[in-house]
DORO-213765 format. One line per field, with one value per residue: x, y negated, z of N, C-alpha, C in turn; residue number from 1; residue in three letters. Coordinates in steps of 0.1 Angstrom, whole numbers, plus 2048, in hexadecimal, padded with zeros to 3 digits. Example, Ala and Ser with C-alpha at 12.3 -4.5 7.8 and 13.67 -1.06 7.14 Angstrom:
<sites>
nu	[884, 880]
nv	[839, 816]
nw	[84E, 847]
cau	[87B, 889]
cav	[82D, 80B]
caw	[84E, 847]
cu	[884, 881]
cv	[821, 800]
cw	[84E, 84F]
num	[1, 2]
residuo	[ALA, SER]
</sites>
This chain:
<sites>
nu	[76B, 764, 766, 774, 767, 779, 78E, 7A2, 7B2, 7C1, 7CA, 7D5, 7F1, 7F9, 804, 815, 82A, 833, 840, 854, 861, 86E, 883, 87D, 884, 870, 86A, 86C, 85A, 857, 873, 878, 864, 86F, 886, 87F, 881, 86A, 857, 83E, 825, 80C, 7FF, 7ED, 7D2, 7E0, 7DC, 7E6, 7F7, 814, 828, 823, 825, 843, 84D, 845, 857, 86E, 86B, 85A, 83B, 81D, 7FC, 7E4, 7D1, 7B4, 79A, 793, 785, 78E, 7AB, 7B3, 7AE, 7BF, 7D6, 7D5, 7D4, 7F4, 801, 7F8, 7FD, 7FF, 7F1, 7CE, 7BB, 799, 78B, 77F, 794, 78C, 77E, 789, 78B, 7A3, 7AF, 7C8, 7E8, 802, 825, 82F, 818, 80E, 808, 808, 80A, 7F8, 7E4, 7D0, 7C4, 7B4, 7A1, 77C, 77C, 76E, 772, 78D, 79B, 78D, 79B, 7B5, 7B7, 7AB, 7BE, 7D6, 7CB, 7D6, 7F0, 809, 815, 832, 837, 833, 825, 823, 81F, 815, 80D, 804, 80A, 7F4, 7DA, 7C3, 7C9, 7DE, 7FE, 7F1, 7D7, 7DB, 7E8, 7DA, 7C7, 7D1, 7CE, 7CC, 7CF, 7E6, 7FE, 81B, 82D, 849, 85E, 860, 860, 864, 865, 868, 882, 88D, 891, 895, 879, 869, 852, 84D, 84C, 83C, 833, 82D, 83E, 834, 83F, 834, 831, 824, 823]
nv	[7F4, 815, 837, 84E, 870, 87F, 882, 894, 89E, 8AD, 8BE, 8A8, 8A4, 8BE, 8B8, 8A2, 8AB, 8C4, 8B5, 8A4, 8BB, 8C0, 8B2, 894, 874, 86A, 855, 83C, 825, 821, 81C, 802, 7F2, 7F6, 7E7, 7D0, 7CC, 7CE, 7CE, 7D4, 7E8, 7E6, 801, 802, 812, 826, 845, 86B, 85E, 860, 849, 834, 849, 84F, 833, 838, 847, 839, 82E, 814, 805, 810, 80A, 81D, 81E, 828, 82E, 847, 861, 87D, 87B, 865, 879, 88F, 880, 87D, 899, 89C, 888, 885, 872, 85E, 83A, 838, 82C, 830, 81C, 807, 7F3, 7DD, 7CC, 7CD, 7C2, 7BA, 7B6, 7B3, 7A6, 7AC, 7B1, 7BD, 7C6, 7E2, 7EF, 807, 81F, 81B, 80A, 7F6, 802, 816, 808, 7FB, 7E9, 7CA, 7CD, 7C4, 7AC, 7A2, 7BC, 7B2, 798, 7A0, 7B0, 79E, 78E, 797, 795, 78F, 76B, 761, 77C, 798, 7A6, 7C3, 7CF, 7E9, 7F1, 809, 7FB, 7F3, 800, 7F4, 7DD, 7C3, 7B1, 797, 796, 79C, 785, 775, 779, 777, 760, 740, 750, 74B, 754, 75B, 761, 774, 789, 7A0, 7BD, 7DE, 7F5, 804, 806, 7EB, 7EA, 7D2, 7BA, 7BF, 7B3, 7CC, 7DE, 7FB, 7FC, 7EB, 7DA, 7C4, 7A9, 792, 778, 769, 74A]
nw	[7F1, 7E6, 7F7, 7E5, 7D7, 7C9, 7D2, 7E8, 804, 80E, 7F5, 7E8, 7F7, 7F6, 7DF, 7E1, 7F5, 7E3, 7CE, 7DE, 7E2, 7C9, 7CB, 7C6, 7D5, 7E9, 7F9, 7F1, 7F3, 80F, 817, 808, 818, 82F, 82E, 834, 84C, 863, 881, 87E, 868, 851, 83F, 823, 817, 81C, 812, 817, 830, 828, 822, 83A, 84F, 84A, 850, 86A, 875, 872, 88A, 884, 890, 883, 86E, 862, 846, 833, 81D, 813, 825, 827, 81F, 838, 848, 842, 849, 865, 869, 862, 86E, 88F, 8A5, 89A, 88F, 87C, 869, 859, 842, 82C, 817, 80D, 81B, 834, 854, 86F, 88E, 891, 882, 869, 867, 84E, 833, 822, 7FF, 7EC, 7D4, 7C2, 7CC, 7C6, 7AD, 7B1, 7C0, 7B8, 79B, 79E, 7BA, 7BE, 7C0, 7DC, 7E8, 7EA, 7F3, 810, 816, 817, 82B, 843, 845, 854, 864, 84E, 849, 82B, 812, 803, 7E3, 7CD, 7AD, 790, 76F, 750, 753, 753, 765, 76A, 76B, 76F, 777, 797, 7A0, 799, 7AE, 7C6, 7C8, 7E1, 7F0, 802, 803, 7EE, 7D3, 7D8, 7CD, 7B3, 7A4, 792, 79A, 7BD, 7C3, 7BD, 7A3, 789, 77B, 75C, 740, 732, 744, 752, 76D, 789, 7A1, 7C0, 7D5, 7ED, 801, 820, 827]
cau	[771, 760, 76D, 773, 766, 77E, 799, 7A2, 7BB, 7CB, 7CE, 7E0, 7F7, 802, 80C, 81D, 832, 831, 847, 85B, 868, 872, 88F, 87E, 883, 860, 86A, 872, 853, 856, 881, 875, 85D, 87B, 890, 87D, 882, 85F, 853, 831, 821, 7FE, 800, 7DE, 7D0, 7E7, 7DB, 7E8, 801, 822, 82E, 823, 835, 853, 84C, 845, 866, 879, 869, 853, 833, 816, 7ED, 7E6, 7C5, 7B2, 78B, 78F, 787, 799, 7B9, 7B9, 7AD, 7CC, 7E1, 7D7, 7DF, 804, 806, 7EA, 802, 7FA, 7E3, 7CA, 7AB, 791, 785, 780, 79D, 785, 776, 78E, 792, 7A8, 7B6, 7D4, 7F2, 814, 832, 828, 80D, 812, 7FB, 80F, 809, 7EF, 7D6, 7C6, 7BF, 7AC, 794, 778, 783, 76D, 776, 79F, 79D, 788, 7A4, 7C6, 7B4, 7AB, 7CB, 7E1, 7CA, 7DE, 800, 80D, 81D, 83F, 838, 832, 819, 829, 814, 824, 808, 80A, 807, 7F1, 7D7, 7BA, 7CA, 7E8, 801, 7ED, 7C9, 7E0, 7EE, 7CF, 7BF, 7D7, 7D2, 7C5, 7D3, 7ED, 806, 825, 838, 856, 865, 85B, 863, 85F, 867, 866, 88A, 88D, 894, 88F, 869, 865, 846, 849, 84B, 830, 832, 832, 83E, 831, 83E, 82D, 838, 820, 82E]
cav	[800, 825, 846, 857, 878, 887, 883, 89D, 896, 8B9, 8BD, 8A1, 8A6, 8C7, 8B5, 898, 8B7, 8C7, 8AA, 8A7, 8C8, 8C0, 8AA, 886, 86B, 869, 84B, 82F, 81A, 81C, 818, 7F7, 7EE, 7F6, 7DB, 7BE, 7CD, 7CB, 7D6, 7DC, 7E9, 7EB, 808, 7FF, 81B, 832, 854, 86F, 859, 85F, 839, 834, 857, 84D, 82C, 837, 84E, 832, 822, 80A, 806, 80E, 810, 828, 81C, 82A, 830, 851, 868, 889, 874, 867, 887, 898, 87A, 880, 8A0, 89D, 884, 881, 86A, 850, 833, 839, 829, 832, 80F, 7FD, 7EB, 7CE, 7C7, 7CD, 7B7, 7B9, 7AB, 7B1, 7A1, 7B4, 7B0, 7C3, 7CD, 7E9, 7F5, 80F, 82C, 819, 80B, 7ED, 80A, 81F, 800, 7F7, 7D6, 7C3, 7C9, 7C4, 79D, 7A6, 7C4, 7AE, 78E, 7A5, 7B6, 795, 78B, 7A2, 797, 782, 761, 764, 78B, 799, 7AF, 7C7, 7DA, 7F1, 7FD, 80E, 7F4, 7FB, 808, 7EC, 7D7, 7C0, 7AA, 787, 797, 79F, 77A, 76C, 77E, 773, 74F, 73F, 756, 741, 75E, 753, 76C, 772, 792, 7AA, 7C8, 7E6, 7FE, 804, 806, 7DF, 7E2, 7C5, 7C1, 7BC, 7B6, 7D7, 7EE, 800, 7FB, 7DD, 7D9, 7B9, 7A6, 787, 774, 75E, 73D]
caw	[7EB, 7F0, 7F6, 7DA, 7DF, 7C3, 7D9, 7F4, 80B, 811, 7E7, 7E3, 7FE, 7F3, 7D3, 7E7, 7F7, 7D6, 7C9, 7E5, 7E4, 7BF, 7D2, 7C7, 7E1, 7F1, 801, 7ED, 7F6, 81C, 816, 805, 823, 83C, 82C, 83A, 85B, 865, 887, 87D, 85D, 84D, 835, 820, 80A, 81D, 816, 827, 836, 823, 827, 848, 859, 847, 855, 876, 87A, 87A, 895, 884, 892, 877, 86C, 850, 840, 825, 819, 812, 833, 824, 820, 843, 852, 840, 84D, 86E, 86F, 861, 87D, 894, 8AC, 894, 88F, 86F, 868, 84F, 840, 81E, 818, 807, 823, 83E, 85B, 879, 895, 890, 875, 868, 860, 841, 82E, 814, 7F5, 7E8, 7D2, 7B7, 7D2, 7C0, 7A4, 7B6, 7C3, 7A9, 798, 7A3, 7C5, 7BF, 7C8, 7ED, 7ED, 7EA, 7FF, 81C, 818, 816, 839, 850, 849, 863, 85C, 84B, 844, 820, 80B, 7F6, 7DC, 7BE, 7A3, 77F, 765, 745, 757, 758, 770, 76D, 77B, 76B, 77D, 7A0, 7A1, 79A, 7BD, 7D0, 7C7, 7E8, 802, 80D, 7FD, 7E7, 7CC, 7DC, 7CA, 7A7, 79F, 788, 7A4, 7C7, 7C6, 7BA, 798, 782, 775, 752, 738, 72E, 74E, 754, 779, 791, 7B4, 7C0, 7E6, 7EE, 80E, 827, 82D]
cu	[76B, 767, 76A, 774, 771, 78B, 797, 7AF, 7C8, 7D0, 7D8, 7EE, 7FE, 808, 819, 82A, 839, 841, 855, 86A, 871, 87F, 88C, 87F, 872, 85E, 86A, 86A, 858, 86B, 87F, 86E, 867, 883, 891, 878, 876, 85B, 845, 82A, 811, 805, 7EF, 7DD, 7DD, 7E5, 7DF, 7F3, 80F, 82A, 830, 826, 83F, 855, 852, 853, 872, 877, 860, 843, 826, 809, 7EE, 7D9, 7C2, 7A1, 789, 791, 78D, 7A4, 7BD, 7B4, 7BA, 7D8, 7DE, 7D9, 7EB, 808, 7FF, 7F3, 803, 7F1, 7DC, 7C1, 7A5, 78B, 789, 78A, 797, 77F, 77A, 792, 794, 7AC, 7C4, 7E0, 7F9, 81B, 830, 81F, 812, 808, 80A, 806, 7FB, 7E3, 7CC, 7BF, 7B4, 7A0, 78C, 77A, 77A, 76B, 784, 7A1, 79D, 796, 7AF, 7BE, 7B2, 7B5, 7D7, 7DC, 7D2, 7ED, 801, 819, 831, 844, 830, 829, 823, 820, 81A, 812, 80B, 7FF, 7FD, 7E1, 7C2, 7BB, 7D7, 7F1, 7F8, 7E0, 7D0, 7E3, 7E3, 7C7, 7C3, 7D8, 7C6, 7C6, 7DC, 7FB, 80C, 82B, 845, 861, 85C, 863, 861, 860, 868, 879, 895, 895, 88B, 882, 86F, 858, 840, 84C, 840, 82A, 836, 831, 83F, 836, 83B, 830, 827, 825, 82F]
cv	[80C, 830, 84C, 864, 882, 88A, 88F, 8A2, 8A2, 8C0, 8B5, 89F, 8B3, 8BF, 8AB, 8A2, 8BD, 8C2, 8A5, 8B2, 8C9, 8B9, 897, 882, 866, 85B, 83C, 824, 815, 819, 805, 7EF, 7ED, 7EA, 7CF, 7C0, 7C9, 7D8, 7DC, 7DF, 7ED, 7F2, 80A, 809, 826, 846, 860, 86E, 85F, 85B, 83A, 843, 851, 842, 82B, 841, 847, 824, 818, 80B, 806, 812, 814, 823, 81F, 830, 83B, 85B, 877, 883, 871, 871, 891, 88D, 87B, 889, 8A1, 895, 87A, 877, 85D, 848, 834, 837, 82C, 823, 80E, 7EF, 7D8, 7C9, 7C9, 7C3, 7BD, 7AF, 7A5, 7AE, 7AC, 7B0, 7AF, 7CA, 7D4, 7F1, 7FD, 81B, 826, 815, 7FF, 7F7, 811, 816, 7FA, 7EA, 7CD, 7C2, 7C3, 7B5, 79E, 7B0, 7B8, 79F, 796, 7AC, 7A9, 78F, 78F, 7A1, 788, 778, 766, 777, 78D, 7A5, 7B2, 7D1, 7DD, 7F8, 7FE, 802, 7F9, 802, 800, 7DE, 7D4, 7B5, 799, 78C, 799, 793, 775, 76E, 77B, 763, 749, 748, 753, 74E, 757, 762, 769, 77A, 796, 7AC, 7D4, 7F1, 7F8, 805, 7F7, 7E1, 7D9, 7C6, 7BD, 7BD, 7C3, 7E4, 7EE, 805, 7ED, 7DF, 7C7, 7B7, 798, 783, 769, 756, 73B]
cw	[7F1, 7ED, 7EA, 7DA, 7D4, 7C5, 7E5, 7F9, 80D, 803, 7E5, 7E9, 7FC, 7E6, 7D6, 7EA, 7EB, 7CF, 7D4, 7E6, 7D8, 7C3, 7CA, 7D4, 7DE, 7F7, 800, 7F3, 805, 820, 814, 814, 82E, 83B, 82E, 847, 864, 874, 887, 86D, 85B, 842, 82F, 816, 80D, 81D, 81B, 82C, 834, 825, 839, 854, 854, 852, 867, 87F, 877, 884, 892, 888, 882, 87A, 860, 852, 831, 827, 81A, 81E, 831, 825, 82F, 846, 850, 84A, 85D, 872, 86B, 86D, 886, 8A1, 8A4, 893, 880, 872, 859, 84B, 830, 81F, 812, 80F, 831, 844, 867, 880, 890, 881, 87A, 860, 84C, 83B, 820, 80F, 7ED, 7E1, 7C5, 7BD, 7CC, 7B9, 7A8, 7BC, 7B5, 7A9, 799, 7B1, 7C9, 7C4, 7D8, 7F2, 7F4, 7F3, 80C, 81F, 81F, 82B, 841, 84F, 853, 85A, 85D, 847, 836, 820, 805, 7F0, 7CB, 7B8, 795, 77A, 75B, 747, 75D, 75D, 76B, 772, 778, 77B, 78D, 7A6, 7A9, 7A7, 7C4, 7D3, 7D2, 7F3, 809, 807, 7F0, 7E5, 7D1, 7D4, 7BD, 7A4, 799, 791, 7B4, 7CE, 7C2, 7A8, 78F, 77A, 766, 74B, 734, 739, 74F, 763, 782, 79C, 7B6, 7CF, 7E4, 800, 813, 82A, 83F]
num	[1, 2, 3, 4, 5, 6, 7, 8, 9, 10, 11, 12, 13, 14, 15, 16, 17, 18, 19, 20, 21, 22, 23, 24, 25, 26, 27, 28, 29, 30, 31, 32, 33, 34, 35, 36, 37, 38, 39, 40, 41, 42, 43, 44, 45, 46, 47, 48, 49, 50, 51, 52, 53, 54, 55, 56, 57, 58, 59, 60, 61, 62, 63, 64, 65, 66, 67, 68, 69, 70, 71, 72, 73, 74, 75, 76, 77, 78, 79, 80, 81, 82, 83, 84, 85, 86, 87, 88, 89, 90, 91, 92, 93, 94, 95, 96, 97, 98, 99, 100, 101, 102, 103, 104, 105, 106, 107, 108, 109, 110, 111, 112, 113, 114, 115, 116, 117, 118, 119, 120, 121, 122, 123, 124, 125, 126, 127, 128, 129, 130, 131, 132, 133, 134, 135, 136, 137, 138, 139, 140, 141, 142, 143, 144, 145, 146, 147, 148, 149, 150, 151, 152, 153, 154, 155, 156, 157, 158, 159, 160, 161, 162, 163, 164, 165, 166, 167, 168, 169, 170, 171, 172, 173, 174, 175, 176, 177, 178, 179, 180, 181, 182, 183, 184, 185]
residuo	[UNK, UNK, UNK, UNK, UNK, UNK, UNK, UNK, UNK, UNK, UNK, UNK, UNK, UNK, UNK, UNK, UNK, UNK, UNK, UNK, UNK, UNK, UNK, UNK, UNK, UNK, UNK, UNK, UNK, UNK, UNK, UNK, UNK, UNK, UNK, UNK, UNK, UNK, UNK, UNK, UNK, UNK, UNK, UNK, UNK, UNK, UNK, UNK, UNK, UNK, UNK, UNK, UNK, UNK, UNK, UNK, UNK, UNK, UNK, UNK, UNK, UNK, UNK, UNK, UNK, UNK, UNK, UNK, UNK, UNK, UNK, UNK, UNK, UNK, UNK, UNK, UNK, UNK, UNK, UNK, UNK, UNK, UNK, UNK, UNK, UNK, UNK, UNK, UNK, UNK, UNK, UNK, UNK, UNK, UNK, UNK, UNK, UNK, UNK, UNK, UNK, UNK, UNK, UNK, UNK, UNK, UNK, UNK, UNK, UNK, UNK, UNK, UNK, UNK, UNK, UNK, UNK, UNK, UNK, UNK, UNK, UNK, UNK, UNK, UNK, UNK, UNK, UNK, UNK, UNK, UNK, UNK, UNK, UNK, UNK, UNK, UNK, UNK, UNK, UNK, UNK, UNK, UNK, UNK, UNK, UNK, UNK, UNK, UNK, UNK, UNK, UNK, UNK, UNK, UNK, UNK, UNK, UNK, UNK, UNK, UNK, UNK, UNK, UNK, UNK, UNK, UNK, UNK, UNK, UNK, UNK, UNK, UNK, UNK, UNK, UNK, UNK, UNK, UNK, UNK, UNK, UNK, UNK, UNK, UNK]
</sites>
């Protein structure tokens, strides 16, 4: 996956704000993530760490990763007491497993498709046994849930959950959004 230089980390951050200020709930992803009580989180393709602050103001330990170096450089300064690495999520490897791994905000989309298999296998590596993947993108859009399935076939990852939102309602054929959790045995 490469930095896409059409991003810029302190732009889209005012808009994140922006939207905020409008009085949506900013939160739903990392509310979702809270609810399988996970002490540690990968936030993958976390740009300037949204999720993971939420995350980390209630105590859960978290890594913000993302390709693009404006995105973490904004996410380090909103909160440079955090952990953020610059890396290609298709080709990330760590030591360390979590609890949970979260792709939030349309991150397969933004990887070129023929890296989205490498993405969601090196993503699914890093959960720790008996902890889940959750990843939410817009339908319609190139990419959907058959070609997402199919990547994950061979990572030892089991559909546990789908949903059309981040706030679990029911998926159907025709939403134009999927939130996917997938469990390690």
């Amino acid at each position: 996956m490469e930095s896409n230089s059409d991003f810029d980390g302190k732009r889209y951050q005012e808009r994140i704000e922006a939207i905020a200020r409008s009085g949506i709930d900013m939160h739903g992803e990392a509310s979702l993530v809270r609810s399988y009580h996970p002490a540690n989180v990968l936030d993958a393709g976390c740009g300037t760490g949204r999720v993971a602050i939420e995350l980390a103001r209630h105590h859960i330990a978290v890594l913000g990763v993302d390709v693009d170096g404006s995105m973490i450089a904004e996410a380090r300064r909103l909160a440079p007491e955090l952990a953020w690495l610059q890396a290609d999520l298709a080709t990330l490897s760590l030591d360390d497993r979590f609890d949970v791994v979260v792709l939030a905000g349309n991150v397969p989309l933004f990887c070129p498709e023929a890296a989205r298999p490498a993405l969601l296998r090196a993503c699914a590596s890093h959960v720790s046994p008996g902890g889940v993947m959750i990843v939410g993108f817009q339908l319609g859009r190139g990419y959907g849930v058959d070609e997402f399935d199919a990547a994950l076939d061979g990572t030892g990852m089991t559909l546990e959950d789908r949903w059309s939102t981040w706030d679990r309602t029911p998926f159907t054929d025709d939403n134009d959004y999927v939130v996917t959790v997938v469990r390690r045995a």
